[in-house]
C-alpha positions in Angstrom: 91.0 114.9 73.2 89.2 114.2 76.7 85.8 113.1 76.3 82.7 110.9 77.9 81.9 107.6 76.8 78.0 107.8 77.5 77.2 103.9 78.2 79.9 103.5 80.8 80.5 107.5 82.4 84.1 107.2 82.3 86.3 110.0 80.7 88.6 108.6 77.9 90.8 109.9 74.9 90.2 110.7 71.5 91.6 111.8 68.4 95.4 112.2 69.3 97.4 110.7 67.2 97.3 112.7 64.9 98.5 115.0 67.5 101.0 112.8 68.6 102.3 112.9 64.7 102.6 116.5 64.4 106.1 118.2 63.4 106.0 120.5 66.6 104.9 118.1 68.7 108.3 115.8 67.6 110.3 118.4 68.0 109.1 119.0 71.5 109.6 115.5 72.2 113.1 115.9 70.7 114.0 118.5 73.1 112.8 116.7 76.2 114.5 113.3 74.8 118.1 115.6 75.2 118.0 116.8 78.3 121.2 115.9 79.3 122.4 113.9 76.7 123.0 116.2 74.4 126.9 115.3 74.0 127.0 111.5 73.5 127.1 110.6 70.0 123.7 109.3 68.9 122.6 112.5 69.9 124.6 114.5 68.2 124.7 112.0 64.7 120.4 112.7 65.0 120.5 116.9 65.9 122.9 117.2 62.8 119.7 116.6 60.1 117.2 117.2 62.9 114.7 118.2 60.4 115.3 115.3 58.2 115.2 112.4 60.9 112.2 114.2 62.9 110.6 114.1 59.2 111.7 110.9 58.3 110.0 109.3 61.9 106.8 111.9 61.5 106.4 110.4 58.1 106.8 106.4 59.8 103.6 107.5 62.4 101.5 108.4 59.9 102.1 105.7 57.5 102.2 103.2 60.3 105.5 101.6 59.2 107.5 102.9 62.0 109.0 99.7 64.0 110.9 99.9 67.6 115.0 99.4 66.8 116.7 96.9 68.7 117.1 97.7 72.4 121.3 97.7 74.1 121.1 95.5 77.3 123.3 95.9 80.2 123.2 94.8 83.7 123.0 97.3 87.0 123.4 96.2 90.4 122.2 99.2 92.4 120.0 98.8 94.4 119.6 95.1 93.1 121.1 93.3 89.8 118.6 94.5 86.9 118.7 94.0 83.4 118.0 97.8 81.9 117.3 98.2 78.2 118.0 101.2 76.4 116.4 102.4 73.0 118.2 104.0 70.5 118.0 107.8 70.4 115.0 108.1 67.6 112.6 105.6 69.9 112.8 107.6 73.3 111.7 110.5 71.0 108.7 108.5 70.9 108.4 107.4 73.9 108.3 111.2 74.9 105.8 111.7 72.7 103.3 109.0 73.4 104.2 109.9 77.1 103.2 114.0 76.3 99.8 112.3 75.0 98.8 110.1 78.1 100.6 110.9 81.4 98.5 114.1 81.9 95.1 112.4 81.4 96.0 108.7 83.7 98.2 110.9 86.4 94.3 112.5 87.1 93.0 109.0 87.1 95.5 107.8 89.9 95.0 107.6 93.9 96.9 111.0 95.9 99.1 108.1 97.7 100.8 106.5 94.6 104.1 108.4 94.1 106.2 106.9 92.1 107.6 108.3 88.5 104.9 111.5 88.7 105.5 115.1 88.5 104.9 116.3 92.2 105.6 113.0 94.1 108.7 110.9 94.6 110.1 109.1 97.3 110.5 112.1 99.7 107.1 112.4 100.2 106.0 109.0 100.3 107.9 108.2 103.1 106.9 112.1 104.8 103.2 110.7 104.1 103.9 107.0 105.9 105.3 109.1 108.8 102.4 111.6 108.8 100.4 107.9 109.3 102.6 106.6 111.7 102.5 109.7 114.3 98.4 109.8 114.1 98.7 106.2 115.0 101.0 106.6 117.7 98.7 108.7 119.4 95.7 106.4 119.8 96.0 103.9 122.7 95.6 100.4 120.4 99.1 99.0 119.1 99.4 99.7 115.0 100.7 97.2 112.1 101.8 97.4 108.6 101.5 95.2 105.7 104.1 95.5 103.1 103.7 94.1 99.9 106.1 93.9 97.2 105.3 92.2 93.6 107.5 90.0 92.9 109.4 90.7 89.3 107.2 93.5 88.3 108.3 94.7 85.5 109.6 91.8 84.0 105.9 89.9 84.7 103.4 92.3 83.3 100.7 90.7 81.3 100.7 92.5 77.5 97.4 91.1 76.8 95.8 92.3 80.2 97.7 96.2 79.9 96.6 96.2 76.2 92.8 95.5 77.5 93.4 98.2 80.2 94.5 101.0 77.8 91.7 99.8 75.5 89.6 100.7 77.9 90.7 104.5 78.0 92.2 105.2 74.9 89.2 105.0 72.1 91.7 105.4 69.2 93.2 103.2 66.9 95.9 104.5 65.3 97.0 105.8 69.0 96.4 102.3 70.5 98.4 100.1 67.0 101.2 102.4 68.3 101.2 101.1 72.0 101.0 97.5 70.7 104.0 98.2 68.7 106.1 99.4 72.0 104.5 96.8 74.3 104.9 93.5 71.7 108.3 94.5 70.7 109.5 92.4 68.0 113.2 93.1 68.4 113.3 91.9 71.9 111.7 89.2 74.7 111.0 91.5 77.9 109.4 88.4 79.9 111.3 86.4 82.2 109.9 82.8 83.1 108.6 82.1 86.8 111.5 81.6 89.0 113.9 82.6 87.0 116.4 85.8 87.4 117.5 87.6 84.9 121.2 86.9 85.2 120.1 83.2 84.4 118.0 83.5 81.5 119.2 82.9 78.1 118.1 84.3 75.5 116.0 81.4 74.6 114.3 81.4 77.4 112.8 85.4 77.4 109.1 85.1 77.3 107.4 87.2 74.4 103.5 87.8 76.1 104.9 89.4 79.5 107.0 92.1 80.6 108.2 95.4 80.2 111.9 97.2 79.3 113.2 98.4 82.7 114.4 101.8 81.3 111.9 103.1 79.1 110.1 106.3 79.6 106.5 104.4 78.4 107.2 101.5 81.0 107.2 103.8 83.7 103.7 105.0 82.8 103.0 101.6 81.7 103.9 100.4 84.9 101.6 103.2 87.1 98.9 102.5 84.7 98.9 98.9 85.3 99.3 98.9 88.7 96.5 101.9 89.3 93.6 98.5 89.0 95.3 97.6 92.2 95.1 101.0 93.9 91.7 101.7 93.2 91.1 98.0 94.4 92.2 98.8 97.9 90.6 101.9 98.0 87.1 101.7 96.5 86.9 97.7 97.2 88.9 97.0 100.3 88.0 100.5 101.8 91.0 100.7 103.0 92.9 105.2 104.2 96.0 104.7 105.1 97.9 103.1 102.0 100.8 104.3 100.1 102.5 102.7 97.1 105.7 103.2 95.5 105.9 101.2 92.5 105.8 98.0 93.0 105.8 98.3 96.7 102.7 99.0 98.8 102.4 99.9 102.6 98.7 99.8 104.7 98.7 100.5 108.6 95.9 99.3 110.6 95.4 99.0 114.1 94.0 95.2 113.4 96.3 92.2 112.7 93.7 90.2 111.5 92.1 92.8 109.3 95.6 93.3 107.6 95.7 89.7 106.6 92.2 89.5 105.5 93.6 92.8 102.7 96.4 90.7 101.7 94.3 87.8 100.8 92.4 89.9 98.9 95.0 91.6 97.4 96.9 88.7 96.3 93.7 87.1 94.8 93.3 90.3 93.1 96.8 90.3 91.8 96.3 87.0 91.1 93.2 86.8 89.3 93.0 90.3 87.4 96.9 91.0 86.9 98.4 87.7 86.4 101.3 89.1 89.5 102.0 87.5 92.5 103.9 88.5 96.0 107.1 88.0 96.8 108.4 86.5 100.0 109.7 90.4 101.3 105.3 90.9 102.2 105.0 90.5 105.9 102.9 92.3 109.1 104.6 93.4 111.7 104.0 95.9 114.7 104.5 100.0 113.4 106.8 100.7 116.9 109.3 98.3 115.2 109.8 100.6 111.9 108.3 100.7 108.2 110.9 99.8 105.8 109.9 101.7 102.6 111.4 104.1 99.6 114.7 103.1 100.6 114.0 104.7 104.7 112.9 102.9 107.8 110.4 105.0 109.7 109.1 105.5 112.8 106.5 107.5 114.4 109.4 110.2 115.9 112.2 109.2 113.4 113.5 107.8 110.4 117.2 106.5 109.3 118.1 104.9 105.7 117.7 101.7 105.7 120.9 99.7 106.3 121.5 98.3 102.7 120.9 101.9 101.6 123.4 103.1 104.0 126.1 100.7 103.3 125.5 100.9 99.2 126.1 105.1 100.2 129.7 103.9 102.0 130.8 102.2 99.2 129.8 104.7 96.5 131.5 107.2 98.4 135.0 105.3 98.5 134.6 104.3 94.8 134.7 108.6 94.6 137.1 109.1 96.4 139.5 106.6 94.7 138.2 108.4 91.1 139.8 111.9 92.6 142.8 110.4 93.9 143.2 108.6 90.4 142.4 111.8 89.1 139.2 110.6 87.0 136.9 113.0 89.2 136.9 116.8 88.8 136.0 119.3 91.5 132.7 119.9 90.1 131.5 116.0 89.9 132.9 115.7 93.3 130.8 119.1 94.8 127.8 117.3 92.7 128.2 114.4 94.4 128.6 116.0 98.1 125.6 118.2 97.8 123.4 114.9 96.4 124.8 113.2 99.8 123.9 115.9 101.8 120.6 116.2 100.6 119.7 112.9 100.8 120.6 112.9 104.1 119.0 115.8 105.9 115.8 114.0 105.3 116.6 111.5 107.9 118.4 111.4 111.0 122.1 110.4 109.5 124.6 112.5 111.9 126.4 109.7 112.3 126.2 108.2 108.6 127.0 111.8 107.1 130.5 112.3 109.5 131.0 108.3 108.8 130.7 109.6 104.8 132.7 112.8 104.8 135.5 111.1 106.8 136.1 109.0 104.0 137.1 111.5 102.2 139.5 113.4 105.1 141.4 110.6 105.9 142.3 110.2 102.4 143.6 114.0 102.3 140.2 115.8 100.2 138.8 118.6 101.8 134.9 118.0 101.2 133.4 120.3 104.4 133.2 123.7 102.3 131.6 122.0 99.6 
């Protein structure tokens, strides 16, 4: 329930866990939690006795003994090496539902220009709202910069005492809030990697307990907005700053003032600093607009855009790992027409002539028709 807190003005949530614990709104949960997954096995093993395991978890909420299972770790290295941790089938249903309670209320809470992991955004229009920038700037006669920020280890550095005081602030129930402390202090797993320290080099003694967040889960990605949305309203309402974008853990201003760009990333990295416990990594830099905005995986100008060249050459290799899985015969016609019309798409938001023909080609000198796909 959306209410007023009378001492302070500010809108804030009540009442909804018991909500959250309701047989119908479970089974909702379950149903988004399947989307396509529903033929691997812990899927399956759970929608047998749906009733009894959506009962069994329903009756866990209300009693307050439910407990996160243990996470399965693995390792992806697109775009860069991550360490992604997956919950077992029963949690994400959770995850949905906690998500169900709280995205509708924070997504009205956050700036227009933050666009990642909300329903309506995405990294299509980010980078159409940077260019929309980027053209009204090229028409005035003073040359434009950027800043571009980028936290360093995000989601692997996120404070759990500082998010927990955040929520807290919104979120004026109790049950709701022992919940979130249960999926933010896991006690199955570390999520916090020490300063300086990748996650390919960690052992397992080393994972910090206070800090970070599982890459992976549905609540992280809300977690993550939420936490980062002090920042945005920072720049806006302290800094005073239009044209900013941010894409997760990547930000973007353009001014037509050098020095007033590094006087906001001062700021901004004392903010970070001070209030989030994050720092800046050594990608942040100004530089002129006319030499192109590197951002949501595009490098933009005021007339044009391309991907960016790691982008492009990870798109090269992924298409000759497909087309050695259809000449090994380990990729049906339908994966493969998938995967064209996701190419394509991605493409004709840029200008890619030459990158699409370089892609398809791949495929024609290997003897696979893909241009009527």
């Amino acid at each position: 329930m959306i209410s007023k807190d009378t001492k302070t003005n500010t809108q804030i949530l009540t009442d909804m866990y018991k909500d959250l614990c309701s047989f119908d709104e479970l089974y909702e949960s379950y149903l988004m939690a399947i989307k396509h997954k529903r033929t691997r096995d812990d899927v399956m093993n759970f929608s047998y006795e749906l009733e009894s395991n959506l009962l069994e978890i329903q009756n866990e909420l209300m009693n307050k003994t439910y407990t996160v299972g243990p996470y399965h770790s693995f390792y992806v290295t697109e775009p860069k090496l991550r360490l992604v941790m997956a919950q077992q089938f029963r949690d994400r249903i959770v995850n949905w539902a906690i998500y169900r309670q709280l995205y509708p209320f924070y997504d009205r809470l956050f700036i227009n220009d933050s666009y990642a992991c909300r329903i309506g955004k995405g990294a299509l229009k980010a980078a159409n709202r940077l260019q929309y920038w980027l053209r009204a700037a090229d028409r005035k006669p003073n040359r434009w910069y950027y800043l571009k920020f980028d936290i360093s280890k995000y989601f692997y550095r996120v404070d759990h005492c500082v998010l927990m005081e955040i929520l807290t602030h919104r979120i004026r129930d109790s049950d709701m809030l022992w919940l979130l402390d249960k999926i933010i202090n896991s006690e199955t797993r570390k999520f916090g990697l020490p300063s300086g320290i990748s996650p390919e080099n960690c052992t397992k003694e080393m994972w910090l307990s206070d800090v970070g967040m599982p890459i992976g889960n549905l609540s992280s990605q809300l977690f993550a907005n939420v936490y980062l949305n002090e920042l945005d309203q920072f720049i806006k309402h302290e800094l005073k700053v239009k044209k900013y974008a941010r894409y997760m853990d990547d930000g973007v201003i353009l001014s037509d003032s050098k020095t007033q760009l590094a006087e906001y990333l001062e700021g901004i990295s004392l903010f970070l600093s001070e209030k989030l416990h994050l720092s800046l990594n050594s990608k942040t830099r100004i530089a002129p607009c006319d030499r192109g905005v590197e951002f949501v995986g595009y490098k933009i100008w005021a007339t044009h855009r391309i991907l960016k060249r790691q982008t492009a050459r990870r798109m090269i290799r992924h298409a000759k790992n497909m087309r050695d899985l259809k000449l090994s015969g380990l990729l049906t016609d339908a994966h493969l027409r998938g995967y064209i019309a996701s190419t394509k798409g991605t493409l004709q938001h840029c200008d890619s002539m030459g990158l699409q023909t370089k892609v398809l080609s791949i495929f024609d000198n290997a003897g696979i028709d893909v241009y009527n796909f």
